[in-house]
C-alpha positions as CSV (number, residue, x, y, z in Angstrom):
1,X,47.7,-8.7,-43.4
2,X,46.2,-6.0,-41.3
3,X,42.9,-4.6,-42.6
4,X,41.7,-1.5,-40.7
5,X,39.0,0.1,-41.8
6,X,37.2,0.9,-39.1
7,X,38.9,2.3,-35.9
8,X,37.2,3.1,-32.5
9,X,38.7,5.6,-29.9
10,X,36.4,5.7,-26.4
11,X,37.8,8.7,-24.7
12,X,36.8,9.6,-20.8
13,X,38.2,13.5,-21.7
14,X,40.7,13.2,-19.3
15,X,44.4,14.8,-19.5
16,X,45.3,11.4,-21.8
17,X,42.6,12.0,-24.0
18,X,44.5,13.8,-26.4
19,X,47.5,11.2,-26.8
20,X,45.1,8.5,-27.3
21,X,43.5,10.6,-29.9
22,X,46.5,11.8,-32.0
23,X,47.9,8.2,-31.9
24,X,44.5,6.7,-33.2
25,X,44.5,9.4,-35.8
26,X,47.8,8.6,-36.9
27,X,47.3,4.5,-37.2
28,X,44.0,5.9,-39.1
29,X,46.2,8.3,-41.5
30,X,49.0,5.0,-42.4
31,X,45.9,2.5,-42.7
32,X,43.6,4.6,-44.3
33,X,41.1,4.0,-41.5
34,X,37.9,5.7,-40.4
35,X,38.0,7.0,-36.8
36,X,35.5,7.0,-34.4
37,X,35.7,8.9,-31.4
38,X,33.2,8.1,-28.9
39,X,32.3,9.3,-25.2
40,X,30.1,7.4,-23.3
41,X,27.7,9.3,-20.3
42,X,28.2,6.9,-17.4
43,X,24.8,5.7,-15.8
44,X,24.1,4.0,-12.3
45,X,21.8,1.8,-13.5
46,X,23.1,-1.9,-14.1
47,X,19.7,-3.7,-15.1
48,X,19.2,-5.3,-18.9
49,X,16.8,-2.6,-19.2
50,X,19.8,0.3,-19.5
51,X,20.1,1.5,-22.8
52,X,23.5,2.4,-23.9
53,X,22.7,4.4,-27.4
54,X,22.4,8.2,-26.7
55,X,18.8,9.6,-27.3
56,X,18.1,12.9,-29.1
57,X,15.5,14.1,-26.4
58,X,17.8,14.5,-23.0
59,X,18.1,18.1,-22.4
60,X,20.2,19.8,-19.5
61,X,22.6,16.6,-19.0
62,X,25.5,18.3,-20.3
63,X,25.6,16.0,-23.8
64,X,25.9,19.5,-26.0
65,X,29.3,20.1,-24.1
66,X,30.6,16.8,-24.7
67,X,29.6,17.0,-28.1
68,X,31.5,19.8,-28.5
69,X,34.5,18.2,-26.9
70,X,34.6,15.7,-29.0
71,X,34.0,18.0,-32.4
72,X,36.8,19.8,-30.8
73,X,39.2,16.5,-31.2
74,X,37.8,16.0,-34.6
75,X,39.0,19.5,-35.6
76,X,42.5,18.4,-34.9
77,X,42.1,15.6,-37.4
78,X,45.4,15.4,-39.7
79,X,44.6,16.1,-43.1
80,X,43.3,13.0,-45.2
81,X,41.9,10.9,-41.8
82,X,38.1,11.1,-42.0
83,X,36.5,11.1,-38.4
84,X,33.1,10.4,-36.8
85,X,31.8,11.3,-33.5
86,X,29.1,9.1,-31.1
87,X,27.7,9.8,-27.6
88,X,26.2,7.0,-25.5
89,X,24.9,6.2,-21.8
90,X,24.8,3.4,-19.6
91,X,27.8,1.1,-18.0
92,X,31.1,2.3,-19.9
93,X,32.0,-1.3,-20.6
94,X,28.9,-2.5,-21.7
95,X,28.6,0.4,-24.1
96,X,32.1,0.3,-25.8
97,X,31.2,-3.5,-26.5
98,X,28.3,-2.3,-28.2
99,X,29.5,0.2,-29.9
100,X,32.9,-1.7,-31.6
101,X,29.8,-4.1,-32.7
102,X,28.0,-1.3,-34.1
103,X,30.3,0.0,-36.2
104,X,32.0,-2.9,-36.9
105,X,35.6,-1.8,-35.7
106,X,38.4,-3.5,-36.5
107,X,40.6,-2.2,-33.7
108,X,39.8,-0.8,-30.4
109,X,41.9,1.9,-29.2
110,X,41.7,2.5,-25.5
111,X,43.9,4.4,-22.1
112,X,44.5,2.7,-18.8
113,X,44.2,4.7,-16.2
114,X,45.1,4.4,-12.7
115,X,46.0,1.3,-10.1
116,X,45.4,-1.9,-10.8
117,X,41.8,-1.4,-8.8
118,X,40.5,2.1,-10.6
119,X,37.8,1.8,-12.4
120,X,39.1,2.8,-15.6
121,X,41.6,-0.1,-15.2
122,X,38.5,-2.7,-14.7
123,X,36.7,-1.1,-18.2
124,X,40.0,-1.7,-20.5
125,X,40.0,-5.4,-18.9
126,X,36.1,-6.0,-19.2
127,X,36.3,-4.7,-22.9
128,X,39.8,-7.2,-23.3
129,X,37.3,-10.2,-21.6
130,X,34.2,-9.7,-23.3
131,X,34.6,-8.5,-26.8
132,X,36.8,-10.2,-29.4
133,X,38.0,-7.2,-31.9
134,X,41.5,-6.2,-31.3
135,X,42.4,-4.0,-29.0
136,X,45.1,-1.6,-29.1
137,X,45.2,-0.6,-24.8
138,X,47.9,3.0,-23.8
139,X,49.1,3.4,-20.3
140,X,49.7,6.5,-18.7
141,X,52.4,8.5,-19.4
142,X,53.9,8.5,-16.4
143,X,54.0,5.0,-16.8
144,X,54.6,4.5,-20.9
145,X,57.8,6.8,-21.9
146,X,57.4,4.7,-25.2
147,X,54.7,4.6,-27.3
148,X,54.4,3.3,-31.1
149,X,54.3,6.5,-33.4
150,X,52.8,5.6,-37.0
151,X,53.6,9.2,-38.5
152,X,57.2,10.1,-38.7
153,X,59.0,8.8,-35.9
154,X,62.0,11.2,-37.0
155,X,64.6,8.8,-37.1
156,X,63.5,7.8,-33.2
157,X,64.5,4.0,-32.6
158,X,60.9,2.2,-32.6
159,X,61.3,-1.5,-31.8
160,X,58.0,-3.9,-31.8
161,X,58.5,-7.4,-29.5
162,X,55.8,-9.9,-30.9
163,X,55.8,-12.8,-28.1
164,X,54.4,-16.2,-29.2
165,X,54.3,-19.9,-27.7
166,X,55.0,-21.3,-30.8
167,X,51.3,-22.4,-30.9
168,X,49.1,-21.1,-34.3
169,X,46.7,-19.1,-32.4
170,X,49.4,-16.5,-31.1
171,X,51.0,-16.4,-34.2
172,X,48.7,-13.4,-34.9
173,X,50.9,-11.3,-33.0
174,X,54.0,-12.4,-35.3
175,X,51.8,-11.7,-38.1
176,X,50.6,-7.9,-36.8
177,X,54.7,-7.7,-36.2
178,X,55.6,-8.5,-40.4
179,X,52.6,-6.2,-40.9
180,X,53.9,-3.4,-39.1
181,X,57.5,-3.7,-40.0
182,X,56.7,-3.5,-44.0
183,X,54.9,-0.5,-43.0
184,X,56.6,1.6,-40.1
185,X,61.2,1.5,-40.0
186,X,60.8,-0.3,-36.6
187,X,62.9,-3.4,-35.3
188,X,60.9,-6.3,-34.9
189,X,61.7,-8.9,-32.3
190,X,60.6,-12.7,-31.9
191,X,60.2,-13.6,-28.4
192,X,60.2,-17.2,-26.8
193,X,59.6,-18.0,-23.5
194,X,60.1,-21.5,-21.9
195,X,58.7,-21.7,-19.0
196,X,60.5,-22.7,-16.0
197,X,60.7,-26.4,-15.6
198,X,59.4,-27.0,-18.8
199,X,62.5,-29.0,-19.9
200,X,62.8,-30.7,-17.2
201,X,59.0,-32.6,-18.2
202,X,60.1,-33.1,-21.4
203,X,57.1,-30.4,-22.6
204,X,58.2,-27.2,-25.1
205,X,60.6,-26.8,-27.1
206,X,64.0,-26.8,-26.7
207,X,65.7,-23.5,-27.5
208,X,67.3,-25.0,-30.9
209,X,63.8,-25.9,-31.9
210,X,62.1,-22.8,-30.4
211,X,64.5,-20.5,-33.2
212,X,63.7,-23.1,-35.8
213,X,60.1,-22.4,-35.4
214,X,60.7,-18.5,-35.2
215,X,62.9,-18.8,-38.0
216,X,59.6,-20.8,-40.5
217,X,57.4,-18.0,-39.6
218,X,59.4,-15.3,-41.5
219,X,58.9,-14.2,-44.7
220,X,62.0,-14.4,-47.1
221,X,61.6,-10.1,-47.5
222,X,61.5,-9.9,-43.8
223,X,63.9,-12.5,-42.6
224,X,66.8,-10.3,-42.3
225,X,65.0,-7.8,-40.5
226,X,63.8,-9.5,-37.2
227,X,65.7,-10.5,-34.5
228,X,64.8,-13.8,-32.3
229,X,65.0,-14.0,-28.5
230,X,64.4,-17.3,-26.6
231,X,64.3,-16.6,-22.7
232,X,63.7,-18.8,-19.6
233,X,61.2,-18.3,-16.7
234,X,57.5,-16.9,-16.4
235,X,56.0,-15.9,-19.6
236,X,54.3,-12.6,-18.5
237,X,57.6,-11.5,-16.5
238,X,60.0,-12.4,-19.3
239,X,57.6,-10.2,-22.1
240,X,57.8,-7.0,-20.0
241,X,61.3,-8.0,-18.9
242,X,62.4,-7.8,-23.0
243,X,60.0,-4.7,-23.6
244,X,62.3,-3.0,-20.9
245,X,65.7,-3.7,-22.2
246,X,64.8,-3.4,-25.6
247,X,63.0,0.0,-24.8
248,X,60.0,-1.2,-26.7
249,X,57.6,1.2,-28.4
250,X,54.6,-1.4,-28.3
251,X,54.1,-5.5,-27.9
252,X,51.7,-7.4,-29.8
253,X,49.6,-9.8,-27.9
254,X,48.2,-13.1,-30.1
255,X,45.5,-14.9,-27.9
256,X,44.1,-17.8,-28.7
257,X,40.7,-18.5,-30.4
258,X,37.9,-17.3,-28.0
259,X,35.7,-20.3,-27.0
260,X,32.0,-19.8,-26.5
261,X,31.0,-18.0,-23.0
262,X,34.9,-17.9,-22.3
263,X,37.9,-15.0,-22.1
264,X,40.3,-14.7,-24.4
265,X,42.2,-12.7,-21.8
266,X,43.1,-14.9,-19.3
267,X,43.8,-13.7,-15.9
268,X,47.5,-15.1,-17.0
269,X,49.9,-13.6,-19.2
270,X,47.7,-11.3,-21.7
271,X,46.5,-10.0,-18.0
272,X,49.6,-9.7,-16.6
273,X,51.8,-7.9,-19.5
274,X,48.5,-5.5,-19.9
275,X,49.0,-4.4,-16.1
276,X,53.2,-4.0,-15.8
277,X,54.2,-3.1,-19.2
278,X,55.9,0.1,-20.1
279,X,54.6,0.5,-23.5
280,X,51.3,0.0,-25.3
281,X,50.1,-3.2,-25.6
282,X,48.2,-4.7,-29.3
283,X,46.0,-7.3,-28.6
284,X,45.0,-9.4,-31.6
285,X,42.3,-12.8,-31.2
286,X,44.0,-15.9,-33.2
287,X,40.3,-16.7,-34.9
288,X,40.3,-12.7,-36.4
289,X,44.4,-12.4,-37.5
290,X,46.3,-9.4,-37.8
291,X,42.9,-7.2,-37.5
């Protein structure tokens, strides 16, 4: 099950900053989550010496303003969702890592800004490489007309794809999916891909036994609510390809266990459904569940 009790929302103040917010608020409102909004002062420095906690004594930098910027989000709260706010300096990455340690969150809530390049683009992906929390990453909205609403959708269609490789560790996104649908009226959809060729080696499996598989991981209460999908070709291009025609409000993302000094998020799928999706993207690590 999904356990949120901690939620942290890094916010740059830009023109998406407010989205990001009301949608962080709102998963805080159904969880019964605290929120944590956080703005971090970036800093040129890049040595081990660079603190990233902000310090009572700088004077004239501005930090009163973006205090009050982010006391000015809080003050939009809804009703019932209990808020916190926390300024920091140094690298942005380095100090959202820090921070989702700090306070212990359970779910990262972060905007993706720009070209595959920008620099706001190469934060969400260091904070997807280094850290091992789940991480809940919005695009634009030029580029996401969909987005995952967990107040009252007003009777708007709201489907969730949860992709897995039939292997346990991205079964966490098929488990985030159950949790959400016993929560939210959204249609949840199994997806499958078998790679291209895959067959033909005699690795996978087949698309009988790929269903069969789906099928075991439903519960009896929820079985008759998802729908399965088995598809041919590259994984990463047959996720977003289903997010598309489904109009999908948001796909879950099981990785596998993180191994010592390695990524989690690979410069394969996870990367590639992160940077051509249309909707948000959850990212949950096998080793930590649903949360």
């Amino acid at each position: 099950m999904i356990s949120l009790k901690t939620v942290l929302c890094p916010v740059d103040f830009s023109p998406a900053t407010q989205r990001q917010v009301d949608l962080a608020a709102d998963l805080c409102r159904t969880f019964g989550a605290r929120l944590v909004l956080h703005h971090n002062q970036h800093s040129l420095g890049t040595g081990a010496s660079v603190g990233w906690m902000w310090k009572a004594d700088h004077h004239g930098d501005g930090s009163a303003s973006r205090e009050a910027k982010l006391q000015e989000y809080r003050s939009r709260m809804p009703e019932g969702v209990t808020s916190d706010t926390l300024l920091t300096e140094g690298p942005v990455s380095r100090a959202v890592l820090a921070v989702s340690e700090s306070v212990q969150a359970d779910l990262v809530v972060l905007t993706a800004h720009g070209t595959h390049s920008d620099e706001h683009q190469s934060i969400t992906e260091r904070v997807l490489e280094e850290g091992n929390r789940a991480v809940l990453v919005l695009h634009e909205p030029v580029v996401e007309p969909r987005t995952l609403r967990f107040a009252s959708a007003g009777g708007e269609r709201q489907v969730v794809i949860a992709p897995t490789d039939l292997k346990p560790d991205s079964h966490a996104a098929v488990e985030l999916g159950l949790e959400l649908a016993r929560r939210l009226p959204i249609e949840l959809h199994l997806l499958h891909v078998i790679p291209n060729g895959f067959m033909r080696r005699g690795n996978g499996a087949s698309e009988k036994d790929a269903r069969q598989q789906m099928l075991a991981l439903l519960p009896a209460d929820l079985a008759d609510r998802a729908q399965l999908h088995v598809e041919h070709g590259d994984p990463s291009e047959g996720i977003v390809r289903a997010a598309d025609q489904l109009s999908a409000s948001c796909i879950g993302m099981g990785e596998h266990v993180r191994k010592s000094m390695k990524s989690w998020f690979s410069r394969g799928t996870s990367h590639e459904v992160l940077r051509h999706a249309h909707c948000p993207v959850w990212y949950v690590p096998g080793n930590t569940r649903a949360h």
